[in-house]
GUMIMI-117090 format. One record per residue (C-alpha): residue number from 0; residue in three letters; chain; x, y, z. Coordinates in steps of 0.2 Angstrom, whole numbers, always signed. Last residue first. Layout:
+-----+------+------+-------+-------+-------+
| pos | code | unit |    c1 |    c2 |    c3 |
+-----+------+------+-------+-------+-------+
| NUM |  ALA |    A |     X |     Y |     Z |
...
+-----+------+------+-------+-------+-------+
//
This chain:
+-----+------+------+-------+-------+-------+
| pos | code | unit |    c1 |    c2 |    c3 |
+-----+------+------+-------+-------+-------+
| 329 |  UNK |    A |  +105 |  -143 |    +7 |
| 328 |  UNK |    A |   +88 |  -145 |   +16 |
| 327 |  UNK |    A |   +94 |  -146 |   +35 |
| 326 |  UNK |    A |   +81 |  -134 |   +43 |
| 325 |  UNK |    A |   +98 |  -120 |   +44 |
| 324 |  UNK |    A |  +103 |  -125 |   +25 |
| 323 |  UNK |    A |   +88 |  -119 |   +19 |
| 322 |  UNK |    A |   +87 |  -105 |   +27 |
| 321 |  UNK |    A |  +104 |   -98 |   +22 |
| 320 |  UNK |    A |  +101 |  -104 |    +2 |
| 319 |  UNK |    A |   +84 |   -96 |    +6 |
| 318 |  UNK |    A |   +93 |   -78 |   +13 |
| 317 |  UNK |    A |  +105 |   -80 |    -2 |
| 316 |  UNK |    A |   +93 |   -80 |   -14 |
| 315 |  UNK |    A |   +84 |   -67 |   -11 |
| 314 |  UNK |    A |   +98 |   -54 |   -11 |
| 313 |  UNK |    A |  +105 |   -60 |   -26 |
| 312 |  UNK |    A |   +86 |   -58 |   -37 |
| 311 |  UNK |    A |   +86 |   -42 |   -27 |
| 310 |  UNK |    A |   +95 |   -30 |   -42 |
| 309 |  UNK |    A |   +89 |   -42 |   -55 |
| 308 |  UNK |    A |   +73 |   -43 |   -51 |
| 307 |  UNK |    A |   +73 |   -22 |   -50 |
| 306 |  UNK |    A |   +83 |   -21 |   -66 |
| 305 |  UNK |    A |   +68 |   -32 |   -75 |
| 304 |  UNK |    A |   +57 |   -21 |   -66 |
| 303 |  UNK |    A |   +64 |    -7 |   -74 |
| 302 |  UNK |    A |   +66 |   -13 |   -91 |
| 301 |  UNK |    A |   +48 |   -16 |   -91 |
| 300 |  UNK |    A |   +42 |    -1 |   -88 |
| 299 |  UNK |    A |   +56 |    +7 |  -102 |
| 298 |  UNK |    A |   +49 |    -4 |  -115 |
| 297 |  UNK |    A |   +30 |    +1 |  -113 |
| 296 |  UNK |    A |   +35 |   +20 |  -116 |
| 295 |  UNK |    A |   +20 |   +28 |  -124 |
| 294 |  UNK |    A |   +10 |   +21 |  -106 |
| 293 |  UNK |    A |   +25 |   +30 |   -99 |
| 292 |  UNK |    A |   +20 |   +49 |  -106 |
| 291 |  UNK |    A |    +4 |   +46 |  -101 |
| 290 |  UNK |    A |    +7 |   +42 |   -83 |
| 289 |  UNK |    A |   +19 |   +57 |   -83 |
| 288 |  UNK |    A |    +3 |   +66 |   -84 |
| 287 |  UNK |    A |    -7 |   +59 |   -72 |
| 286 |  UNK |    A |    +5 |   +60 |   -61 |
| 285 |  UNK |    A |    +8 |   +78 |   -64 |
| 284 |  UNK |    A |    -9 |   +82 |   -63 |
| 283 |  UNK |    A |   -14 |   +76 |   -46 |
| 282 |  UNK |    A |    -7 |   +90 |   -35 |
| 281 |  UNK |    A |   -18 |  +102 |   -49 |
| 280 |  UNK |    A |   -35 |   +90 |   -53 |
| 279 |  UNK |    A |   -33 |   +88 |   -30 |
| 278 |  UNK |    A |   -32 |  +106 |   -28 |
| 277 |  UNK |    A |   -46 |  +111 |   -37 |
| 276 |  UNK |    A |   -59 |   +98 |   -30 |
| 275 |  UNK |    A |   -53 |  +102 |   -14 |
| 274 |  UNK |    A |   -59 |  +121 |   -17 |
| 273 |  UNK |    A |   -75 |  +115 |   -25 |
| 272 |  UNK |    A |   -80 |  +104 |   -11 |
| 271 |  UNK |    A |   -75 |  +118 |    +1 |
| 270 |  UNK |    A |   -85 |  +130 |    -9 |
| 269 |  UNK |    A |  -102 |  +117 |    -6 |
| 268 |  UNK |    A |   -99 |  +115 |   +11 |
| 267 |  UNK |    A |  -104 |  +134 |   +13 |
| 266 |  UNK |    A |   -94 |  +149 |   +16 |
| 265 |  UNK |    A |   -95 |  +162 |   +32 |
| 264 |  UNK |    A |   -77 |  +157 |   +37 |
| 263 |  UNK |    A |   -70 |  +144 |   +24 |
| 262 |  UNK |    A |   -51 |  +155 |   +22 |
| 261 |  UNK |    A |   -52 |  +157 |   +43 |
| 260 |  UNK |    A |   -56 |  +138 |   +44 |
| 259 |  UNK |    A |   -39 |  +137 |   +31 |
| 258 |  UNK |    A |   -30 |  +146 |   +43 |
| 257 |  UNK |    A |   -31 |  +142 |   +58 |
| 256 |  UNK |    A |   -29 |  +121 |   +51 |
| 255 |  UNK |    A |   -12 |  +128 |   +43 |
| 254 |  UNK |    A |    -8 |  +130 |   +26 |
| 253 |  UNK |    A |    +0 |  +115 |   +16 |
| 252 |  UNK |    A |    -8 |  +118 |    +1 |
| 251 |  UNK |    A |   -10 |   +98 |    -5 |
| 250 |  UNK |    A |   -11 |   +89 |   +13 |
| 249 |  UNK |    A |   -23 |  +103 |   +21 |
| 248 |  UNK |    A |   -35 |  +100 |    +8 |
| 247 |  UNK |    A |   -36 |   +84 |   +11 |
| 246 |  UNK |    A |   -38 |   +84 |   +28 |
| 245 |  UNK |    A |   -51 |   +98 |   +26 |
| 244 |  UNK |    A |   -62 |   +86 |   +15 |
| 243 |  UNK |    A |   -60 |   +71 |   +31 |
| 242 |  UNK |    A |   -63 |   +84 |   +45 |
| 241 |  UNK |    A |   -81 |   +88 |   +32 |
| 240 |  UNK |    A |   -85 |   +69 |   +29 |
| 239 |  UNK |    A |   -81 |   +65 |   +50 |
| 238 |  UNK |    A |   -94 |   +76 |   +56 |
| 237 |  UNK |    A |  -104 |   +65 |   +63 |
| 236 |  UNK |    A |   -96 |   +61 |   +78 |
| 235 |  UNK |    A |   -81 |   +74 |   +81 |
| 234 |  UNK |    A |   -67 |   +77 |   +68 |
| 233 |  UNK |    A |   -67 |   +95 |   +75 |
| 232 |  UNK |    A |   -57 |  +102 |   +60 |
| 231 |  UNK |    A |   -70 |  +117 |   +54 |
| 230 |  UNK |    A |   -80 |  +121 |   +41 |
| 229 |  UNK |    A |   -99 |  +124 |   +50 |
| 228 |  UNK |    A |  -114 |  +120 |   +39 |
| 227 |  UNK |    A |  -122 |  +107 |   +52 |
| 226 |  UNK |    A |  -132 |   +96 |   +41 |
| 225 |  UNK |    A |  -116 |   +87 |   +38 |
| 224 |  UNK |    A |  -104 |   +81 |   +23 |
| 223 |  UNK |    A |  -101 |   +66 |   +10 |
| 222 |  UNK |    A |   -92 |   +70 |    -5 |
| 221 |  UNK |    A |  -106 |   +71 |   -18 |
| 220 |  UNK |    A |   -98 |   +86 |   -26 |
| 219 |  UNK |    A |   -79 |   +77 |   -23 |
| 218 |  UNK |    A |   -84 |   +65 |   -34 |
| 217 |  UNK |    A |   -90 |   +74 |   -50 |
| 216 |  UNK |    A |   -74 |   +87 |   -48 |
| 215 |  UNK |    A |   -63 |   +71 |   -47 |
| 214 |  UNK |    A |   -73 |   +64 |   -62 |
| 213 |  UNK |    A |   -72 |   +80 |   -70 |
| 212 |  UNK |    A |   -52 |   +83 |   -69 |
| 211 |  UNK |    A |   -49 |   +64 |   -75 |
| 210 |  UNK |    A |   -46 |   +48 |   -62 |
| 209 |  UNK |    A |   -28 |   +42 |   -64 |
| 208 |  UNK |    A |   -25 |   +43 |   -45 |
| 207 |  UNK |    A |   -43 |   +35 |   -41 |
| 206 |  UNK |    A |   -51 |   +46 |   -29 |
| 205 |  UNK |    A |   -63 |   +34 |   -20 |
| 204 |  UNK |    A |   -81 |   +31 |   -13 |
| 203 |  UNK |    A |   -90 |   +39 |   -26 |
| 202 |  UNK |    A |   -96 |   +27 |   -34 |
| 201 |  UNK |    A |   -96 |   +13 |   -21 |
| 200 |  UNK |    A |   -87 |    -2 |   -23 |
| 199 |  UNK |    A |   -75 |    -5 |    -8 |
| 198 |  UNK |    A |   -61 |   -15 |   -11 |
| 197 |  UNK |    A |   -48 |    -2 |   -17 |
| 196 |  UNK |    A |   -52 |    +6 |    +0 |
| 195 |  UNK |    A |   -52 |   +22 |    +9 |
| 194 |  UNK |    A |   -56 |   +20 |   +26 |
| 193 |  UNK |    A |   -72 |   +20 |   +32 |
| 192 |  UNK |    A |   -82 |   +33 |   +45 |
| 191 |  UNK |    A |   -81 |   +45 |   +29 |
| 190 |  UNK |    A |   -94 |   +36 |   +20 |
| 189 |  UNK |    A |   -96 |   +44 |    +2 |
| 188 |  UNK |    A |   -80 |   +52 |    +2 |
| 187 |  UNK |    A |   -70 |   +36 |    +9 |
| 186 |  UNK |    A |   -57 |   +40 |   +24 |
| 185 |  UNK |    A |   -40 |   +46 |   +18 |
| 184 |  UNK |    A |   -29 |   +42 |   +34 |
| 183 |  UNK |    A |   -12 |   +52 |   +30 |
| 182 |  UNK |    A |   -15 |   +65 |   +43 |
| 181 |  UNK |    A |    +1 |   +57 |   +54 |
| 180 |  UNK |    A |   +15 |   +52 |   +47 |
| 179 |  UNK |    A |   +15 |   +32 |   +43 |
| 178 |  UNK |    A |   +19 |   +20 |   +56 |
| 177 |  UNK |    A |   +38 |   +12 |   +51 |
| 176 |  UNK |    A |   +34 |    -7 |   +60 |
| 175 |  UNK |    A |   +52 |   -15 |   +64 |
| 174 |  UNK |    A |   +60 |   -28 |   +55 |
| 173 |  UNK |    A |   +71 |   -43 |   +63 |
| 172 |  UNK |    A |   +85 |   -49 |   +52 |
| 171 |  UNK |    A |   +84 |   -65 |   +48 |
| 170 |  UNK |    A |   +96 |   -80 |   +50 |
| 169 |  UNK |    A |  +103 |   -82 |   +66 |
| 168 |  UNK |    A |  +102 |  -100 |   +71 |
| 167 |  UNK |    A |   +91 |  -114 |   +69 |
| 166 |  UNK |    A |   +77 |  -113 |   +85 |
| 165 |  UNK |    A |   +81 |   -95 |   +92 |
| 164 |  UNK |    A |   +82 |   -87 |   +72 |
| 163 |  UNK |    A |   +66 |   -95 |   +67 |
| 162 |  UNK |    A |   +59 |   -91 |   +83 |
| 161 |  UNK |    A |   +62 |   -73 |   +80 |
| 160 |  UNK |    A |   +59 |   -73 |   +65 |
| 159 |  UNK |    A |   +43 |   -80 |   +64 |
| 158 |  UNK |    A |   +39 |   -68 |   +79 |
| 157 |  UNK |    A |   +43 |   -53 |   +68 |
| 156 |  UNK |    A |   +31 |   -61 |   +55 |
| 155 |  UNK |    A |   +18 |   -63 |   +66 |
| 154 |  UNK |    A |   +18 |   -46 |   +71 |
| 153 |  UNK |    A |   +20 |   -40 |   +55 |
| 152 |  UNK |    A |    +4 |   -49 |   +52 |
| 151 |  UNK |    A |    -6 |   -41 |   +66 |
| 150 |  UNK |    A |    +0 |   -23 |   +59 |
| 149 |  UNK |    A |    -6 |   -27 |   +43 |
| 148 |  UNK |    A |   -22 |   -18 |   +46 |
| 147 |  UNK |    A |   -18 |    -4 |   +56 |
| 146 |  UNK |    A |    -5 |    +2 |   +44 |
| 145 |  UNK |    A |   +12 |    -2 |   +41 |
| 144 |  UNK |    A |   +28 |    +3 |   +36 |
| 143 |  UNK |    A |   +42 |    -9 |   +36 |
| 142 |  UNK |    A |   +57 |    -8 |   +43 |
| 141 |  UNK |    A |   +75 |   -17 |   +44 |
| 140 |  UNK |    A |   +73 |   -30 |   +30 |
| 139 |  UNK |    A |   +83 |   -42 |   +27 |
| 138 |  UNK |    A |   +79 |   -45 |   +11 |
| 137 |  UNK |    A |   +71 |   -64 |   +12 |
| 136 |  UNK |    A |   +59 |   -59 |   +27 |
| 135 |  UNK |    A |   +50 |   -48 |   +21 |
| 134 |  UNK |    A |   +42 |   -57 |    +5 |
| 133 |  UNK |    A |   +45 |   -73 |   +17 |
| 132 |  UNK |    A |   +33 |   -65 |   +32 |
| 131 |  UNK |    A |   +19 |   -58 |   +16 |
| 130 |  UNK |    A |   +18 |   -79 |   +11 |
| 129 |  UNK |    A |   +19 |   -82 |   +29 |
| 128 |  UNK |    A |    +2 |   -70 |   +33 |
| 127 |  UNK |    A |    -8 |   -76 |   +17 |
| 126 |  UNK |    A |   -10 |   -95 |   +23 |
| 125 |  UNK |    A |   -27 |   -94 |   +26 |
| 124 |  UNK |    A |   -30 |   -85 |   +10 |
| 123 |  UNK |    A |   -19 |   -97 |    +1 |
| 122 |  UNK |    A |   -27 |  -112 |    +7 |
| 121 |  UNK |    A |   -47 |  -104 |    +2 |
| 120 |  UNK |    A |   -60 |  -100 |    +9 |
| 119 |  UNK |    A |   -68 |   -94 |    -6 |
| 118 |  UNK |    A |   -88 |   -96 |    -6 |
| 117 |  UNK |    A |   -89 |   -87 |   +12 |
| 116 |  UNK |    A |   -82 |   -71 |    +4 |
| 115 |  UNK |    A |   -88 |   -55 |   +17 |
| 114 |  UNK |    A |   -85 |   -65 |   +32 |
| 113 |  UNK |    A |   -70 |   -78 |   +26 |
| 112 |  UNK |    A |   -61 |   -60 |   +22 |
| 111 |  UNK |    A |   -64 |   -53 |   +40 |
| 110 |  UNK |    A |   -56 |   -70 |   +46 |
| 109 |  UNK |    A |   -43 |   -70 |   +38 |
| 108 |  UNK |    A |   -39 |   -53 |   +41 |
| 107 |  UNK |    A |   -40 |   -56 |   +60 |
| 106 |  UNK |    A |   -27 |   -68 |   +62 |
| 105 |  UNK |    A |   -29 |   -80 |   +75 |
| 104 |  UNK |    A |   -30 |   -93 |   +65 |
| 103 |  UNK |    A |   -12 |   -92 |   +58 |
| 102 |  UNK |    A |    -5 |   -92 |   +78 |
| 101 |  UNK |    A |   -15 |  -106 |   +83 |
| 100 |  UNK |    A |   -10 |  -117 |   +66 |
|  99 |  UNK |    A |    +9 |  -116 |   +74 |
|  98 |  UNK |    A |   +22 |  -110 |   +60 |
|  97 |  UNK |    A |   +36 |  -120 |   +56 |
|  96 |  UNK |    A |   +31 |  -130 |   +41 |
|  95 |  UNK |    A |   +25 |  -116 |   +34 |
|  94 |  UNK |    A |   +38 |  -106 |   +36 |
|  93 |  UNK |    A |   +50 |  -118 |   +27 |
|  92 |  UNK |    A |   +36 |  -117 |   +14 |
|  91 |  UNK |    A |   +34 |   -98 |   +13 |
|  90 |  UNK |    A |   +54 |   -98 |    +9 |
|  89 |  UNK |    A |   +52 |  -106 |    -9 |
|  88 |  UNK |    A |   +34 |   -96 |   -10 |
|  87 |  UNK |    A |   +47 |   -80 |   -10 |
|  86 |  UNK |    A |   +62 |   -90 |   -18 |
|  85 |  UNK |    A |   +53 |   -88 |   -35 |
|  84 |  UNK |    A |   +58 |   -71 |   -38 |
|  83 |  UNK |    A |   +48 |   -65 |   -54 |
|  82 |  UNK |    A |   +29 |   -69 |   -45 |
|  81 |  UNK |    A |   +35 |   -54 |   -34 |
|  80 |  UNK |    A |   +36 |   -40 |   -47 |
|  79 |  UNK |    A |   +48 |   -27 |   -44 |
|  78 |  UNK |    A |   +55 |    -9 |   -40 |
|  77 |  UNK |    A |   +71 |    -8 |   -34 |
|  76 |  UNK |    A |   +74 |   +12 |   -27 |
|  75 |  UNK |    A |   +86 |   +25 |   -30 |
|  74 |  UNK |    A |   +89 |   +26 |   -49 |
|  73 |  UNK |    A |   +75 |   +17 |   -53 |
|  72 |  UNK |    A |   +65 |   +32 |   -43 |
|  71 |  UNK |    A |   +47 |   +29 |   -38 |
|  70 |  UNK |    A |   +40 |   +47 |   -41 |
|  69 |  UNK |    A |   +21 |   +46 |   -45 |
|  68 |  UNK |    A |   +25 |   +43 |   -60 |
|  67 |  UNK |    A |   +35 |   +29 |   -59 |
|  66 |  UNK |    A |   +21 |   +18 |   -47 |
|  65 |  UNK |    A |    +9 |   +22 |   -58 |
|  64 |  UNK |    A |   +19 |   +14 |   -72 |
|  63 |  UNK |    A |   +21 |    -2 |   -59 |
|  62 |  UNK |    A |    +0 |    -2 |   -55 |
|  61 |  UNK |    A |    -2 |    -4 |   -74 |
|  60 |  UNK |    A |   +10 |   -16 |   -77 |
|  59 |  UNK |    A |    +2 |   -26 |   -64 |
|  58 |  UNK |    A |   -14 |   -22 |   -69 |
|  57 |  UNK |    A |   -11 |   -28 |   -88 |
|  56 |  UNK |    A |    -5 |   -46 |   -78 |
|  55 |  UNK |    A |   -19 |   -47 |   -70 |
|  54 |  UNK |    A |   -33 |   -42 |   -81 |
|  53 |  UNK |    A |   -28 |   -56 |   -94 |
|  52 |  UNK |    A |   -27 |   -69 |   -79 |
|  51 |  UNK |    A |   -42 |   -65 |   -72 |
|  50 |  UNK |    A |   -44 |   -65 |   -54 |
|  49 |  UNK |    A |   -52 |   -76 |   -41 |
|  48 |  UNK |    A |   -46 |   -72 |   -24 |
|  47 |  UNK |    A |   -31 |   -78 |   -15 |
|  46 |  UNK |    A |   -23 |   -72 |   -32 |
|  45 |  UNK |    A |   -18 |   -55 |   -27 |
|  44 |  UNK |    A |    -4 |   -60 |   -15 |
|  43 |  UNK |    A |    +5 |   -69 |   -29 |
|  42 |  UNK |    A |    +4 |   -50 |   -37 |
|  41 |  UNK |    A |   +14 |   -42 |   -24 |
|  40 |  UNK |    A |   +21 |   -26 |   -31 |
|  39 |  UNK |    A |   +37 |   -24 |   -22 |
|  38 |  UNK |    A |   +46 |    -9 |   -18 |
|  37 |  UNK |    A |   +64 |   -11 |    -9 |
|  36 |  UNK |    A |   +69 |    +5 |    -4 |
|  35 |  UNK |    A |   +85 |    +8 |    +4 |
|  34 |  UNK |    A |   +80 |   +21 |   +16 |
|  33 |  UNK |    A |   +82 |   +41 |   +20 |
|  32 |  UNK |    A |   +85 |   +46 |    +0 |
|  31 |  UNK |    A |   +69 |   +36 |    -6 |
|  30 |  UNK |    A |   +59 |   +43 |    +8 |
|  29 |  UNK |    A |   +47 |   +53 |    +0 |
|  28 |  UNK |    A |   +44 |   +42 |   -14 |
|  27 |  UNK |    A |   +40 |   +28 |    -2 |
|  26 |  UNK |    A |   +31 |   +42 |    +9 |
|  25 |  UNK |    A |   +19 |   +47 |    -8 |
|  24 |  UNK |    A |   +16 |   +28 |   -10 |
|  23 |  UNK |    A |    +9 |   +23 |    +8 |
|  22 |  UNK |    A |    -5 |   +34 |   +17 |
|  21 |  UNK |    A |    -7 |   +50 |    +3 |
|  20 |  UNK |    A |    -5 |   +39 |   -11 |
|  19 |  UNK |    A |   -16 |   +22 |    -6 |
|  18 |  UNK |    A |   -27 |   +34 |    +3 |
|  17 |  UNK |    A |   -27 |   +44 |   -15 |
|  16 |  UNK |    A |   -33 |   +29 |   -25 |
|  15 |  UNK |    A |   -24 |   +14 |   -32 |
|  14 |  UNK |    A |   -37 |    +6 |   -44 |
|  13 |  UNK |    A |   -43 |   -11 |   -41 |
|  12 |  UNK |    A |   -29 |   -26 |   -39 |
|  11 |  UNK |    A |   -12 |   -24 |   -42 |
|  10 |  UNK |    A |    -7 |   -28 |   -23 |
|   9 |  UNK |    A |    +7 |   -17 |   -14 |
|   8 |  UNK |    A |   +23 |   -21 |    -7 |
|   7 |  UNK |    A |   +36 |   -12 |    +4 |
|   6 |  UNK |    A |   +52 |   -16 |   +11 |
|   5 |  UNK |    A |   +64 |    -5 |   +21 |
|   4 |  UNK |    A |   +83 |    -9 |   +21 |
|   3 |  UNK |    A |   +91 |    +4 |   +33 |
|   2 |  UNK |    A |  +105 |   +17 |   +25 |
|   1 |  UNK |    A |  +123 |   +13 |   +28 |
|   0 |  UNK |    A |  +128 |    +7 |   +11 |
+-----+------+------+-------+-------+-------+
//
């Protein structure tokens, strides 16, 4: 009963890779007994592009029995689908209409998006940042973990608060940003100077967690490298595909960075490709394979988000009722 609240929420658009595992899912798993998870896979979010329906909803069954096998715990966790709790675009609009226009244009995500999609600028795009503040918002949430690129929103959202709580009255729990371990950025293998990203559409950009033993092998073969032949962990200009294979390979054996340049010494880029190869089919395979065993267990998926809905359902609620009747709506 003492643990901090800590929400999460990921998109079930593209295929999760291993930056989204090694950056985010693998610490939710991790910290399951530290926190009281609240896992949330944000489908409303996914719609501020164009998606279809059908391919939707199977993804975000999908994205939740990856979720399970990679160690999300029903038991310890609430796992859920956003779109089932109807209080979150409920407390978006209170936030809405409290929310200066300066401080949603200044976000730099909307802008980015804007760039690369000129031809959907849309009201929900723009409007992402209070939309992720009520998901947050509504369960009290102590932390959240972030990376560089939601940082901004947090921010907003903790300001929200902030003035939310200052103009009506206390309402919301403040969150504070949970930064990731260090070594969890996955760059892309076939430009290692970007992040891994379900967004991208290379090839070979990504390790998709449900990828098979010779597509892993495939990709990590044409894994970006150097001219210079030398396996070591300078991370230096240039060299960013070889620091980002030995990152990699450091996270699944554990060993040392002494050691591992010693196990390379005198090797070329093409064993080190192999030997991450090797260990990413092996650390991989149990997901992989407890990923088959739930796709013959639709039912039990679905029990388990409808336990998660009903477990935060309350919690939900009573933030908006509070809301509500702090802006003089009840």
């Amino acid at each position: 009963m003492n643990k901090k609240r800590v929400f999460s929420g990921i998109q079930p658009t593209g295929n999760i890779h291993l930056g989204n595992y090694l950056g985010a899912v693998k610490n939710w798993v991790d910290s399951q007994d530290e926190f009281d998870n609240i896992f949330c896979i944000v489908n409303s979010h996914a719609i501020t592009s164009r998606q279809d329906p059908a391919i939707l909803k199977a993804k975000t069954y999908e994205l939740a029995a990856i979720l399970l096998a990679c160690g999300i715990s029903m038991d310890r966790s609430k796992l859920f689908i956003q779109s089932e709790i109807d209080e979150h675009p409920a407390l978006t609009w209170i936030f809405d209409c409290n929310i200066p226009m300066g401080d949603m244009s200044r976000m730099t995500q909307f802008k980015d998006k804007s760039q690369k999609n000129p031809k959907n600028i849309n009201v929900g795009l723009f409007n992402y940042p209070a939309l992720m503040a009520a998901d947050i918002l509504l369960y009290q949430a102590h932390g959240v973990p972030v990376g560089e690129d939601q940082k901004q929103h947090l921010e907003l959202t903790r300001d929200i608060a902030e003035r939310f709580n200052r103009d009506f009255g206390e309402t919301f729990v403040i969150p504070e940003p949970l930064i990731p371990k260090a070594g969890a950025r996955i760059m892309g293998l076939d430009d290692p100077t970007k992040k891994m990203s379900k967004s991208e559409a290379g090839t070979n950009h990504s390790i998709a967690l449900l990828d098979s033993a010779d597509v892993i092998m495939k990709k990590c073969k044409k894994a970006t490298t150097d001219s210079t032949g030398i396996i070591a962990f300078d991370g230096s200009a240039g060299r960013e595909g070889v620091f980002n294979l030995l990152s990699i390979y450091q996270i699944f054996t554990g060993n040392s960075e002494a050691s591992i340049e010693a196990e390379f010494a005198g090797k070329g880029y093409g064993a080190l490709k192999m030997s991450v190869a090797e260990v990413l089919i092996e650390g991989l395979r149990p997901i992989r394979e407890r990923h088959e065993q739930l796709l013959k267990e639709p039912g039990y998926v679905a029990e388990v988000l409808s336990s998660g809905a009903d477990a935060v359902r309350p919690i939900a609620q009573a933030t908006y009722r509070l809301a509500k009747e702090r802006v003089g709506l009840i």
